[in-house]
Legacy VTK file of the C-alpha trace (Angstrom):
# vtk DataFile Version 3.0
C-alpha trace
ASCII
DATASET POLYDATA
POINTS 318 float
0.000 0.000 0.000
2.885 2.546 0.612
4.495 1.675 -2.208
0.836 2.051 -4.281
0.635 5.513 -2.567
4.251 6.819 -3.016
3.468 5.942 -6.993
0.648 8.059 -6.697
2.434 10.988 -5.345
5.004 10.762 -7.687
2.333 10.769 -10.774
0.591 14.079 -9.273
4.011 15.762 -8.636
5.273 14.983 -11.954
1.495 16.258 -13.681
1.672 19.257 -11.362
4.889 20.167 -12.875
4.109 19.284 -16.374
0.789 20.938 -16.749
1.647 24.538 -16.068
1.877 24.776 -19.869
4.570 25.519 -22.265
6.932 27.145 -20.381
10.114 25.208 -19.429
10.806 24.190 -16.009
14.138 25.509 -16.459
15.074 29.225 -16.421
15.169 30.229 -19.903
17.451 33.629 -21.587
16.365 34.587 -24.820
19.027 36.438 -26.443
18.583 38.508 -29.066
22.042 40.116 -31.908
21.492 42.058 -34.908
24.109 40.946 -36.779
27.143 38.410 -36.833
29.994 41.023 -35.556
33.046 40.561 -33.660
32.476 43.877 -31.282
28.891 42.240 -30.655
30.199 39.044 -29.775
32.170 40.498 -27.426
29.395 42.038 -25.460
27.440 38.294 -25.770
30.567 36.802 -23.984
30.653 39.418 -21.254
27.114 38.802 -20.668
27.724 34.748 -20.341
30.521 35.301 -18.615
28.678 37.327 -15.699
26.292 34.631 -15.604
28.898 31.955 -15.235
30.385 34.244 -12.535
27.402 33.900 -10.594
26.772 30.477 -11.081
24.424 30.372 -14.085
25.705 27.431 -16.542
23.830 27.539 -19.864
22.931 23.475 -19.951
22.977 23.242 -16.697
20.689 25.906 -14.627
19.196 27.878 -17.194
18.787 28.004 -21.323
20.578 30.147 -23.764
18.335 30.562 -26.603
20.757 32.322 -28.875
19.063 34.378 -32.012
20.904 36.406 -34.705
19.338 38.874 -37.182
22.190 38.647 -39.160
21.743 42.206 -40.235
18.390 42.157 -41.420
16.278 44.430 -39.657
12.991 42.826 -40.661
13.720 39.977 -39.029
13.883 41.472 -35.580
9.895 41.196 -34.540
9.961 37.724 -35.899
12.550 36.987 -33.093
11.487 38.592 -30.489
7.602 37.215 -31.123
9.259 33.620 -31.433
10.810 34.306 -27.684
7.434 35.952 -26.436
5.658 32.524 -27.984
8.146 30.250 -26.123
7.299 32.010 -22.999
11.019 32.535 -21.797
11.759 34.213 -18.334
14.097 37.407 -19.749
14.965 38.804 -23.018
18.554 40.265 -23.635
19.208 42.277 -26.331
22.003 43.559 -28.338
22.461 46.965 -30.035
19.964 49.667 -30.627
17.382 48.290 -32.996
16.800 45.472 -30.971
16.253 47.497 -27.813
13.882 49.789 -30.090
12.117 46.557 -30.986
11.970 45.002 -27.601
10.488 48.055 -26.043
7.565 48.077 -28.170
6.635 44.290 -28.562
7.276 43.020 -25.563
5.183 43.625 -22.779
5.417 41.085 -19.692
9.031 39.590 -19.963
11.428 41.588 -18.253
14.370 42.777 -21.196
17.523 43.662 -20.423
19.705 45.700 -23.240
23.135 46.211 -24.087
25.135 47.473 -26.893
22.654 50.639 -27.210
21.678 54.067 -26.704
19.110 55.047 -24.284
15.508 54.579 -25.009
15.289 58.474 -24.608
17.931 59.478 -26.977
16.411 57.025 -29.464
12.690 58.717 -28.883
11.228 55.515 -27.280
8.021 57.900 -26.163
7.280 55.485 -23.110
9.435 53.172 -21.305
7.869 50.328 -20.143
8.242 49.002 -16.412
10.183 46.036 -17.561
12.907 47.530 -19.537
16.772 47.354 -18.082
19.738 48.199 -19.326
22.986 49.592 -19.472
23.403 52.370 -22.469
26.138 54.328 -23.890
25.815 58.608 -23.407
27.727 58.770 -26.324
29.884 61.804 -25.173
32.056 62.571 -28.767
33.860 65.336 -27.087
36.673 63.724 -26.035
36.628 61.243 -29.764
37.308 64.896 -31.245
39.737 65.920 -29.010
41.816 62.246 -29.878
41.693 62.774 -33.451
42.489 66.695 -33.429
45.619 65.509 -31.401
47.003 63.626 -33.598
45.496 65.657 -36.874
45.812 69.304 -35.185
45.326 70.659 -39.057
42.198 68.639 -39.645
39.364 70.723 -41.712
37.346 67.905 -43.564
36.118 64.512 -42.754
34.094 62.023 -44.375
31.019 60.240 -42.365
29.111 57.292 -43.895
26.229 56.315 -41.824
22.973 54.285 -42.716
20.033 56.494 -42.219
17.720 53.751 -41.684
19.627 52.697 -38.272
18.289 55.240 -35.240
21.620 54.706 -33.573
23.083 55.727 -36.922
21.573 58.583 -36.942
21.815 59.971 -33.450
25.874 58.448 -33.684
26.463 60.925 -36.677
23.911 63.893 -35.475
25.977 64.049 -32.617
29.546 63.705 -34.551
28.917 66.152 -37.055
27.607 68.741 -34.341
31.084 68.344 -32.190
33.076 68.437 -35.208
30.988 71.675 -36.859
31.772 73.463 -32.845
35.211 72.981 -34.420
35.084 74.322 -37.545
35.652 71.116 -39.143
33.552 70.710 -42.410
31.692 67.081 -42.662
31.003 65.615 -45.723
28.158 62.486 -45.545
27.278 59.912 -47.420
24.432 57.577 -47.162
25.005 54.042 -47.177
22.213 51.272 -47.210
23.972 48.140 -47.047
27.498 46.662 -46.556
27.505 46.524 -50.279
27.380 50.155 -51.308
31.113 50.835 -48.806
32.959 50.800 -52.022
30.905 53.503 -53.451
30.671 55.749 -50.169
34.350 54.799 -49.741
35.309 56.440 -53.214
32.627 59.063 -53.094
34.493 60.387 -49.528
38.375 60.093 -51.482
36.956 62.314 -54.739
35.825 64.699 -52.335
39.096 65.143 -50.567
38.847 64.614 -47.264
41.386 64.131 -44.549
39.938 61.526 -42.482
36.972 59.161 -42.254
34.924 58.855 -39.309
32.560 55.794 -38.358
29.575 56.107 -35.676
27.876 53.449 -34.378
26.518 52.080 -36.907
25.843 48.334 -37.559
25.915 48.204 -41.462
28.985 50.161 -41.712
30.860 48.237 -39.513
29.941 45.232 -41.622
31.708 46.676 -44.222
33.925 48.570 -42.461
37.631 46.768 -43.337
36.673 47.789 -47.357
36.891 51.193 -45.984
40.400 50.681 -44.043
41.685 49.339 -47.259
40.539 52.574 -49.410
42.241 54.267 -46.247
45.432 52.862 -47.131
45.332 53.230 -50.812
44.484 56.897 -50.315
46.664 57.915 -46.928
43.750 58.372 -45.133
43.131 57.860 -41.726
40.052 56.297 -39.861
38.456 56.601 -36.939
35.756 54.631 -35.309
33.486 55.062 -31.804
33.345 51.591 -31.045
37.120 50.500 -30.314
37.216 46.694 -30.712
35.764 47.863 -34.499
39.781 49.332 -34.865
40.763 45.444 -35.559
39.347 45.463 -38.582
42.074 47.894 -39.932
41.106 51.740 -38.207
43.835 53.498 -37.308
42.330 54.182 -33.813
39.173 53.445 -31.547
37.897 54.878 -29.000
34.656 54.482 -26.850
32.566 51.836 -24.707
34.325 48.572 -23.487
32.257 45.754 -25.345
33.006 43.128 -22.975
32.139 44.784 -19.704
28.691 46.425 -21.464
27.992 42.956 -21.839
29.141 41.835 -18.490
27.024 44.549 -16.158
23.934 44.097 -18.417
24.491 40.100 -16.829
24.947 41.884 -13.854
21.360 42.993 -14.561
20.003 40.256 -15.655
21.049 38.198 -12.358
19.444 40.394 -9.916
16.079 39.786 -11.611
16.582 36.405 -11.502
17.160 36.351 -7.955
14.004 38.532 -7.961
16.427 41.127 -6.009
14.642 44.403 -6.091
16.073 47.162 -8.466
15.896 50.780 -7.579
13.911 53.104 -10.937
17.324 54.794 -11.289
19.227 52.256 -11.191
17.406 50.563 -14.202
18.783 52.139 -16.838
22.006 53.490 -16.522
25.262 55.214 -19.070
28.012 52.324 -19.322
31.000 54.514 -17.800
34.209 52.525 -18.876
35.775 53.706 -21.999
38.832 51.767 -23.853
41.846 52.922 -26.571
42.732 50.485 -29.146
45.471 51.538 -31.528
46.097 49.229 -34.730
49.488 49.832 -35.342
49.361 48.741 -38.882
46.555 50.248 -39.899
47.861 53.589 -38.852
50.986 53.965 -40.730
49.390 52.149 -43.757
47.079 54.466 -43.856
49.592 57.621 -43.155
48.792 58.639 -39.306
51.994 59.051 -36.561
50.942 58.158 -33.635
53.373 59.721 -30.389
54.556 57.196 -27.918
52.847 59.358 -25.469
49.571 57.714 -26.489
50.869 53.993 -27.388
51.502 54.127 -23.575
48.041 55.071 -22.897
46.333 52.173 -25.004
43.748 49.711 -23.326
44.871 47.028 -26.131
47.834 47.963 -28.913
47.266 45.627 -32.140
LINES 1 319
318 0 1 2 3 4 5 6 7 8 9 10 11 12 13 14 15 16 17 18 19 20 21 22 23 24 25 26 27 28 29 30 31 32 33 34 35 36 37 38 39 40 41 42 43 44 45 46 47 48 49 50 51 52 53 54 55 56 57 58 59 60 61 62 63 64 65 66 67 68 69 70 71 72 73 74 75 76 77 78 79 80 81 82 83 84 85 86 87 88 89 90 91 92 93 94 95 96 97 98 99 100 101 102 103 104 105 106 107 108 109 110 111 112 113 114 115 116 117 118 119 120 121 122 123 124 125 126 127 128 129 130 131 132 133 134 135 136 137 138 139 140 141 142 143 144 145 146 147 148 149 150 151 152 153 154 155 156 157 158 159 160 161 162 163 164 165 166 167 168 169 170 171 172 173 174 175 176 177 178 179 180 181 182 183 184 185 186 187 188 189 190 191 192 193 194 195 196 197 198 199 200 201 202 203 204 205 206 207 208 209 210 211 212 213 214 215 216 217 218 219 220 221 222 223 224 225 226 227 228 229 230 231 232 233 234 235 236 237 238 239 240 241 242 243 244 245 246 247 248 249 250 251 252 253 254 255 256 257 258 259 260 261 262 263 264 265 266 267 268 269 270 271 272 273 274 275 276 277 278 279 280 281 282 283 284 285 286 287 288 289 290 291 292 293 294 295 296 297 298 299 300 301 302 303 304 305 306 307 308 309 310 311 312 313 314 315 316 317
């Protein structure tokens, strides 16, 4: 009879746990890239990395339900509506349009965001309760003040940037303001996929400019060591906001640390897990770490001295 009854128990534990419907019994992350990008990745393994700090083993203790847009914008909503579907416990995101996305789809499952600007800078009119993340102010000041060091006689600069990206377009609206307070005259051109760099890339050399800037800007930076190479044919230099974007042959980058803005937005991510309570300014918050990556190489291929002064000041030197 004991045994009899101990089966029963067993049978009711195991349909108590299986009939709460389609949600896994383990925790479950749905993660959420735009595109296939080393910088990206870098935030994605800061983020893991946080949760294996803290104990969280993807396969062991919770689900990693890794998703990549691989650069197509459209694709975004279908993601995110698969993760809403599969009824997963948070939703990490990572870059801008994501965020953007996330913000306006999803309205139960806490997200947590990285790789982004705020949702006010990117006119997100109202912030739901269950947005988190960890955004970058984007202050260009001291980007300007780099380059004018080491190009004091710098008067024209050439900015590709893909209008249909929001980061894109606050990146650039906020470069070619600084760099206008200097008197430096920007010449843009538009650039709608990775495809059309060569064109932008020549357009900016025929039009004689000194240096090339790139924002943060996802398509771009897909296309972005086509536009080192026309660098180096041409002797001129470029610069890019998001550092760990210098490998693929800037001269220098400057800006957010990848791998930490992926670590604290784990950081994040734990404390709702742990249902730990979070204070409303402490929800979203500017990522405050900045890095210097110099590319050797690229730099004198591409005709820019660079003092020892600031070689001794890099966070890595390629």
């Amino acid at each position: 009879m004991r045994n009899y009854s101990f089966y029963v128990l067993v049978l009711t534990a195991f349909s108590l746990m299986t009939s709460c419907g389609n949600k896994p019994a383990m925790t479950t992350i749905g993660y959420i890239q735009i595109a296939q990008d080393p910088s990206l990745d870098k935030a994605r393994e800061g983020l893991l990395q946080a949760l294996r700090d803290s104990g969280y083993i993807d396969g062991a203790n919770f689900r990693f339900l890794d998703n990549n847009a691989q650069g197509d914008l459209s694709l975004i909503p279908t993601i995110l509506q698969s993760l809403i579907s599969r009824q997963v416990d948070i939703i990490v995101t990572n870059t801008t349009p994501c965020m953007i996305a996330a913000a306006q789809m999803v309205k139960e499952i806490p997200v947590v965001f990285t790789v982004s600007f705020s949702p006010q800078d990117m006119k997100v009119t109202t912030i739901p309760d269950n947005l988190y993340g960890i955004y970058d102010a984007y202050d260009v000041e001291p980007f300007v003040d780099l380059m004018l060091s080491l190009m004091p006689n710098l008067k024209k600069i050439g900015l590709p940037y893909n209008n249909a990206e929001p980061n894109a377009g606050f990146s650039s609206k906020c470069m070619i303001e600084e760099l206008s307070k200097r008197g430096i005259d920007v010449v843009t051109v538009s650039v709608n996929s990775s495809n059309d760099i060569l064109t932008a890339g020549n357009y900016l050399v025929d039009k004689n400019v000194e240096a090339i800037v790139v924002v943060a800007d996802n398509i771009v930076n897909l296309g972005q060591a086509l536009l080192a190479k026309i660098g180096a044919e041409n002797n001129i230099p470029l610069f890019v906001t998001e550092p760990m974007q210098a490998a693929k042959g800037a001269s220098i980058g400057y800006g957010v640390d990848y791998t930490d803005w992926g670590y604290e937005a784990g950081l994040k991510v734990i404390e709702i897990l742990r249902n730990r309570p979070i204070a409303e300014t402490e929800k979203i918050v500017p990522m405050k770490k900045k890095m210097l990556l110099i590319n050797q190489k690229a730099a004198k291929s591409q005709g820019l001295s660079i003092p020892d002064s600031l070689l001794k000041k890099a966070t890595i030197l390629l």
